[in-house]
Every structure is written in C-alpha cells, then in structure tokens.
N, C-alpha and C positions, 0 to 999 in steps of 0.2 A: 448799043445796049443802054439801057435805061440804068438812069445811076440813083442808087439808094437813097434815100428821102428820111426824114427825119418823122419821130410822131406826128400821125395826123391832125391829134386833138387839138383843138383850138384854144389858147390860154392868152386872150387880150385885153389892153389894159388902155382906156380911152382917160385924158386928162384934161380939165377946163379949170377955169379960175374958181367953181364952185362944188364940184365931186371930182372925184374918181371912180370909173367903173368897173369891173373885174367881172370878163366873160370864161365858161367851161363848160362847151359842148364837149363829150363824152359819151361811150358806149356804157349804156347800162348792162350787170349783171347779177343776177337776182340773188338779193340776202346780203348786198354792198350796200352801204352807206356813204355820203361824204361827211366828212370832219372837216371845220375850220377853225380856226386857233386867229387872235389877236384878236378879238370881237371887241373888247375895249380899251379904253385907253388909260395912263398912270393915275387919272382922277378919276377913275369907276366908271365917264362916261362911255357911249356906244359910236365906234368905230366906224359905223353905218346907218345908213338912211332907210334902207329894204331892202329884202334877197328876194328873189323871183325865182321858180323852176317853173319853165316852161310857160312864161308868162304868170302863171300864180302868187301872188306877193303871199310868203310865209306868216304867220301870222302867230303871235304869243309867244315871239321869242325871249327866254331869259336874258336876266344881264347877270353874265359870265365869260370868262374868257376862251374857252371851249364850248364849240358847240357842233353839234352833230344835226347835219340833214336827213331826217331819217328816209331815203328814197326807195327802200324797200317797204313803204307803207303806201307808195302813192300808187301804184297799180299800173307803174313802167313795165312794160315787156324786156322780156329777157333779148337781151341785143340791139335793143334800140336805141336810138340817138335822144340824147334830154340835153336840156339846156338851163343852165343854172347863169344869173347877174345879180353881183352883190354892186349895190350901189352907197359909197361911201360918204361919206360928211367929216373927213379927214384925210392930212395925208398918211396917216397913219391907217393902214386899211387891210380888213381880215385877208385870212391868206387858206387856197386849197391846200389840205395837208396832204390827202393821198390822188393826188389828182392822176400819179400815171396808173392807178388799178383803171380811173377809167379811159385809159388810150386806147385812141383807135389803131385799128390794126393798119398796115400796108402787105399788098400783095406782091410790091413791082419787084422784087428778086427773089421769090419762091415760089417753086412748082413742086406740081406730082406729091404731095404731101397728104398722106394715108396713114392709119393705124392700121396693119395687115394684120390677119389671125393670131400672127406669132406675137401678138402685142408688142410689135416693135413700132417705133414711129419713124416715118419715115418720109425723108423731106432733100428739097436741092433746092439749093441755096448758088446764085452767083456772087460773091463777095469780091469782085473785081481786080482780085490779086491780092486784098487786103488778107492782114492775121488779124483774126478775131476769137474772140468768149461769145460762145453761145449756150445761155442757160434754158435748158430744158425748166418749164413750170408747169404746175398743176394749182387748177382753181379750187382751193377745199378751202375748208374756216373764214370764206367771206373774204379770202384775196388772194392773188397770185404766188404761190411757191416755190422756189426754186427747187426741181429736186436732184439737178446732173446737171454739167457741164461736160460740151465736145468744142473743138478748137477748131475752127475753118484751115481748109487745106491750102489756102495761099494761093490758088489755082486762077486762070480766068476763066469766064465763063462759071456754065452752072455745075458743081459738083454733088455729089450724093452723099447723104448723110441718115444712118444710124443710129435710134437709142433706144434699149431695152426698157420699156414701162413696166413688166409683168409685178416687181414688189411694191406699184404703186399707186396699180388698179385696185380701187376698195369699190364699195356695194354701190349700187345706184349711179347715177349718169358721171364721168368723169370728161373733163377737159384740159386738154393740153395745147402750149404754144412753146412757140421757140422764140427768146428775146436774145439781140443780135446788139454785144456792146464794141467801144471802139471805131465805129463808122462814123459817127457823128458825136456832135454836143450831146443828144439825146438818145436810146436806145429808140432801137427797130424792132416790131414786133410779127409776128407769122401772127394766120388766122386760129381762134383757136379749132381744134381736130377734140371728136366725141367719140368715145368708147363707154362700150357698158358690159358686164360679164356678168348674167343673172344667175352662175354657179359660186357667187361669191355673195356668203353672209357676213352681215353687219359685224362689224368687231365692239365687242363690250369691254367694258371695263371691269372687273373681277373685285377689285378692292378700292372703295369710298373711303376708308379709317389703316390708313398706314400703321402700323406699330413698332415701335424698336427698330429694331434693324432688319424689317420686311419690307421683300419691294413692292411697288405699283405692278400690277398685274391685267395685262388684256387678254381676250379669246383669243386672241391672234396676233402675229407679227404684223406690228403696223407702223405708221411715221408717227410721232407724235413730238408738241411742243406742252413744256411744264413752266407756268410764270408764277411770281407769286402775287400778293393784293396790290401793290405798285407796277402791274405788268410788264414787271422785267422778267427775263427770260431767263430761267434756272438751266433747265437740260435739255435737250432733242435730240433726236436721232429715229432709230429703225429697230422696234424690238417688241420682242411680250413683255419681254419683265421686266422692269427700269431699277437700278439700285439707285432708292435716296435717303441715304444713310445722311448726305452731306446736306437735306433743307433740312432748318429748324422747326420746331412745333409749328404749328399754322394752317391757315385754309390755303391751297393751290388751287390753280384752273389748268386744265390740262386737256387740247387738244389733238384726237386720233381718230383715224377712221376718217370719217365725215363729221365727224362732233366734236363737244366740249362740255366736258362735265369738271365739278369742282369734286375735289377730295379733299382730306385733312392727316394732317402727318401729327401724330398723338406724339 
C-alpha cells in the first residue's frame, strides 16, 4: 500500500554567504493572489534583492511591509503550476503568508471520488488504520473554506466516505476537496471535484444600510462571513437574515454567495 505523503508543493530555501532564496511552486487558482509580509526590515530597508514569477522579475514594487502578488492579473490558468523566487539581501527575508491555498493536490490514498446527483460528495480514502479530521472545503471568496468535517473510520485499507454539499452549492461553478489533518506535519489534500446546478440563482444581498436593530438580509439562505475595516471577523454562519444588533456604527465587508459586498450599520 502506498503510504501518505505530505503537500506536494515545493517551499525551498537555498543559503550562501550572500542571499537567501525562497522557492513556491504552487497550483494556481483563479481570483487567488499571494500575500507576503516581512518585505522590510527595522530600518525601512528592503528585505530583498527581486521576486521573479515564472522567471519574470516584478517590477515597481513598494516599500512596505506587505505586499501582495497580484497573480490574478498575470493571465495564469486556472490549475496550473507557477512559480514564484524571492531573492533576499538579508537574513532577514519575506515570508509566503497563504502559501497552503496554493498546495498541490495528492492522489495516492483517494479514489472513486464523485459528486453524484444527490449532491453528495463522495470519496474513499485509505488512511492506514489512522484517526483522523477530515474538513470538507469549498473554493469561494478567493480561498479554501472549510464547510464540514467527517472523522476517518480507523479502518485499513480504503473506506467510503459521505458528505452532503446541497446547502453549499450556490450559483455558477463550485469546487470541493477534502483536507486530511493528523497524518503528517502538513495536511493532505484530495483533488478538487466540480459541481454546477444552473436551477440555482445568485443570492443578493437585500440591505446595504443596517438600521437600529434590523438585520442584514439576503435572497436566500447562504454561508456568509461579516469583518469589519481591520478584517477581523465579526459573525459567520448559514442564514438569510443575520442579527447584528451587536457591530457598532461603521462600514462592514461581508461575504455570501460567491461575493462581497460592503454594507453600513447606521
């Protein structure tokens, strides 16, 4: 039996007496960006010497300590492998912040893994005897979601596994995987599986201007997450009508459906 493997993606780090280099092959997925964080150092200067995607040296980068790779503008295909090198002029040196949205997948202990009619998703997994967390995710808002969790059976060999998706199909193409924690240092991940239900319309958003003690209202039962201007995360869950009596006056960002639109609590 072939035993489970760690992320594929490659995160390597080459060191000489003059740089540091920082390699991240990753699967792209469209409307993802990477974020890096440490770009300078306690005296204002720059951390690095040049980032390169896919051989490209970036070009005009600010000095600031975040900074975003916008790789949804470069005209990367949806699923394919990019390759990004930051090459440093310190040992102090930028760091991928969301590097596992782009893991690549592993195949070697998952089979037979379908979305059948019933919108169930459905998948067998050998987990070698081990107990494990497996979180069901969906790719909406530009990165992986967790929406469920199922528990591996402990079993050897390969077992059958179960998960109702139907309140989490929204409009337009959806994608799901199953991330497999507990086996290793790093999560395992399933390929992602596509569903689309063109009887399902877009859910809106009903109210832009909160008032008093009215809730946030959508067309429909949906997942959604509420942050405020510091993107911390106020509320989330599964509903049409959110009570937030409890944010103060202010502008919110709040994503559902497949979107993100900002509102304001008067």
């Amino acid at each position: 039996m072939k035993k489970l493997a760690a992320i594929n993606f490659l995160l390597w780090y080459a060191v000489n007496s003059f740089a540091q280099s920082k390699v991240l092959d990753g699967i792209y997925h469209t409307g993802l960006d990477l974020k890096l964080d440490k770009m300078q150092n306690v005296s204002g200067g720059n951390t690095f010497r040049n980032i390169t995607v896919n051989g490209d040296t970036l070009r005009n980068i600010p000095k600031t300590m975040q900074y975003t790779i916008a790789l949804s503008k470069m005209n990367i295909a949806d699923g394919s492998i990019f390759h990004v090198a930051i090459f440093s002029i310190s040992s102090t040196a930028p760091v991928f912040v969301n590097y596992k949205d782009f893991a690549t997948e592993t195949t070697t202990s998952f089979r037979n893994q379908i979305i059948d009619s019933q919108k169930k998703f459905n998948f067998e997994l050998d987990c070698d005897g081990k107990v494990a967390t497996l979180i069901i995710q969906q790719f909406r808002w530009n990165r992986w979601v967790p929406v469920g969790t199922l528990e591996t059976k402990g079993a050897q060999g390969f077992s059958a596994y179960s998960f109702d998706l139907e309140k989490y199909i929204t409009s337009g193409k959806n994608q799901f995987r199953v991330e497999v924690n507990s086996f290793a240092e790093t999560p395992l991940y399933s390929k992602p599986s596509d569903v689309e239900d063109p009887t399902i319309a877009p859910v809106e958003l009903n109210t832009i201007s909160v008032r008093k003690n009215m809730p946030l209202e959508f067309s429909a039962v949906t997942l959604y997450e509420i942050f405020d201007e510091n993107g911390t995360c106020m509320l989330n869950g599964y509903a049409k009508t959110v009570d937030v009596k409890m944010l103060v006056k202010g502008s919110y960002f709040v994503n559902y459906g497949n979107f993100t639109a900002e509102f304001r609590k008067e």
